[in-house]
C-alpha positions in Angstrom: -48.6 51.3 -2.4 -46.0 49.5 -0.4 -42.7 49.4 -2.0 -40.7 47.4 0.5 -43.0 44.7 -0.7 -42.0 44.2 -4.4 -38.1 45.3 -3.7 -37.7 42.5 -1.0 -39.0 39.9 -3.3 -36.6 41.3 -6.1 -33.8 40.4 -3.8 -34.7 37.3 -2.9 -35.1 36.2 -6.2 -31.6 37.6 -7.4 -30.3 35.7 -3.6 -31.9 32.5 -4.3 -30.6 32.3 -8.8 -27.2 33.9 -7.1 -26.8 30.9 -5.2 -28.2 28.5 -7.4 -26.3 26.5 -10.2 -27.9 24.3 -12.9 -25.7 21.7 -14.8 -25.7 22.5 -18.7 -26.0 19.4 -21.0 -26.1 19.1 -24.9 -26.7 15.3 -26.8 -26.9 13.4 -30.1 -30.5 13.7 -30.4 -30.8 10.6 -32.7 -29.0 8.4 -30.1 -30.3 5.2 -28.6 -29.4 5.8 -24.9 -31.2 2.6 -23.9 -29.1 0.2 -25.0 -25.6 1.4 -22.9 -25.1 -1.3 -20.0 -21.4 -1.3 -19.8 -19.0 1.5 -19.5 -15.3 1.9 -18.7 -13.7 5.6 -17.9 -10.8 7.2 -19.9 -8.3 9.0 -18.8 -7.1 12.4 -20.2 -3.9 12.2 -21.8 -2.8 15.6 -19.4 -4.7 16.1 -16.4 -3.1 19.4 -14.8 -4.9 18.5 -11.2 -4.1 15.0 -10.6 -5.8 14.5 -7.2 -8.8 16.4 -9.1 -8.9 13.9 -11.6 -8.9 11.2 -9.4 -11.7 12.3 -7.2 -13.7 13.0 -10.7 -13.3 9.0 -11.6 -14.0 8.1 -8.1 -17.7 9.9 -8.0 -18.1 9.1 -12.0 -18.1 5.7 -11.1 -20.1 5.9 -8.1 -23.1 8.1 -10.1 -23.2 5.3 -13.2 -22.9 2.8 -10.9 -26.1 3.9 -9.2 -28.0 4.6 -12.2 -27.3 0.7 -12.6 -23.6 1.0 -15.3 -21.6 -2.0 -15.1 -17.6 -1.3 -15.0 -16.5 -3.6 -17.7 -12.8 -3.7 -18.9 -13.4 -6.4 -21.9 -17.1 -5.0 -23.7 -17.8 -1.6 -22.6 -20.8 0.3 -25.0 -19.3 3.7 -23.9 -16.5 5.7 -22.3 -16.9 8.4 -20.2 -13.8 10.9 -19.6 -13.6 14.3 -18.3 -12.0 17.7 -18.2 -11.2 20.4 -15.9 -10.6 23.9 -16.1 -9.6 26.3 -13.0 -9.8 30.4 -13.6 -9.5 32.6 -10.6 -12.2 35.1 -10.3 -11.9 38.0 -7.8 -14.0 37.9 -4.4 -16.6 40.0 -4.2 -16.1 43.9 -3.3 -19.3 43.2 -0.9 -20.7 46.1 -1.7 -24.4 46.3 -1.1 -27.5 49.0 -1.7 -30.3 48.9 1.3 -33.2 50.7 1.1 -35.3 51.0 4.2 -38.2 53.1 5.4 -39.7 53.7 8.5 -41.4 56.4 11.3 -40.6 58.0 14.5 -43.4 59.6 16.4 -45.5 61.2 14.0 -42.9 61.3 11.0 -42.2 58.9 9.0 -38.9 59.0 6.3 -37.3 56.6 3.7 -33.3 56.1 3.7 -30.6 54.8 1.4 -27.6 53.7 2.3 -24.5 51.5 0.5 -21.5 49.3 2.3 -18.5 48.3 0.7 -16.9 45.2 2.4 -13.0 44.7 2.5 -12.0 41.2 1.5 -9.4 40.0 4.0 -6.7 37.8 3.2 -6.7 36.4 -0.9 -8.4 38.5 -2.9 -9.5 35.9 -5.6 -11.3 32.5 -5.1 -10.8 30.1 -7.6 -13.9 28.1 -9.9 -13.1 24.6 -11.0 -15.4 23.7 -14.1 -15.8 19.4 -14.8 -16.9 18.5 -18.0 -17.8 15.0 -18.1 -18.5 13.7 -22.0 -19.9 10.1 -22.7 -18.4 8.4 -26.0 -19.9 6.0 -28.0 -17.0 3.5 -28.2 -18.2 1.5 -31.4 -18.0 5.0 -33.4 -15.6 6.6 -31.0 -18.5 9.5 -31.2 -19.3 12.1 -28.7 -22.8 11.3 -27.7 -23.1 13.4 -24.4 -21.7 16.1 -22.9 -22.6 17.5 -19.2 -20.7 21.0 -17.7 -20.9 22.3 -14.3 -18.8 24.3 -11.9 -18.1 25.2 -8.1 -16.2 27.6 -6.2 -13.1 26.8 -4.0 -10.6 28.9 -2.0 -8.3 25.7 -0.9 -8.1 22.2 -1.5 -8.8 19.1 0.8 -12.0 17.5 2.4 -14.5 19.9 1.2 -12.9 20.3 -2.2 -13.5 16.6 -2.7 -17.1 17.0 -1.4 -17.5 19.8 -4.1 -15.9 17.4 -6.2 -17.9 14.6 -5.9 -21.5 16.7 -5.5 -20.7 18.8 -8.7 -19.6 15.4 -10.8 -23.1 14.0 -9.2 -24.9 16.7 -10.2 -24.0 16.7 -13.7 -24.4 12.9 -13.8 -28.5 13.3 -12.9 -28.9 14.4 -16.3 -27.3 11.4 -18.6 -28.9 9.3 -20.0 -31.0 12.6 -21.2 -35.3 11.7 -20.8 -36.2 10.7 -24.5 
């Protein structure tokens, strides 16, 4: 039986969900998505990260305008607003198990081994989590609610590309497939 086999695939399977992120969603199952055309977008009343909030109404915009929204000041059908939340969470320790096996000559051997990494300079990164909800502004109603979150050590250019990715990614999911 080859064990290197079924162990490798373990660990790319944990590599590959590590890495991976899905948007959560939730929705007002009796609710007629079809007949939103117009939307407008609502500010928080207290936005701790202003230049975060301002890149999240940037790329909301830009994913409802692709899904063919219209802006509309005077008749919008539904608001969509937004929250974010920032925790630090420490970097990794690095530490790592290997398990390898091989031969030399006519013997062969199996060997174990374990590295711990040092994280150099901050030792926490942070995680920025959006939540984007869709109101229905005739009942003033929650109808749809979308999460999702990245990692970020600093702010700037690829903070906004997070940003706006992230904010895009939860977007694919409204209006939710009947």
């Amino acid at each position: 039986m080859n064990l290197k086999s079924p162990l490798l695939l373990l660990l790319l399977c944990l590599g590959i969900t590590a890495c991976s992120s899905k948007s959560n969603q939730d929705y007002d199952l009796n609710y007629d998505f079809s007949q939103l055309k117009q939307y407008q977008i609502q500010t928080p009343q207290s936005v701790a990260d202003p230049l975060s909030g301002g890149r999240i109404e940037t790329a909301i915009d830009a994913a409802l305008m692709e899904k063919g929204y219209v802006k509309s000041a005077e008749a919008p059908q539904f608001a969509a607003t937004y929250a974010i939340g920032v925790q630090e969470k420490p970097k990794s320790s690095g530490m790592s198990i290997g398990l390898g096996g091989g031969s030399w000559g006519k013997s062969g051997g199996v060997g174990v081994g374990t590295s711990v990494g040092v994280p150099l300079g901050s030792s926490s990164t942070k995680i920025e989590t959006i939540q984007i909800d869709i109101i229905d502004i005739s009942s003033n109603k929650l109808i749809w609610r979308g999460t999702d979150k990245f990692e970020f050590d600093e702010g700037g250019e690829d903070k906004a590309e997070d940003t706006q990715e992230t904010v895009k990614k939860i977007l694919a999911n409204f209006p939710p497939e009947p």
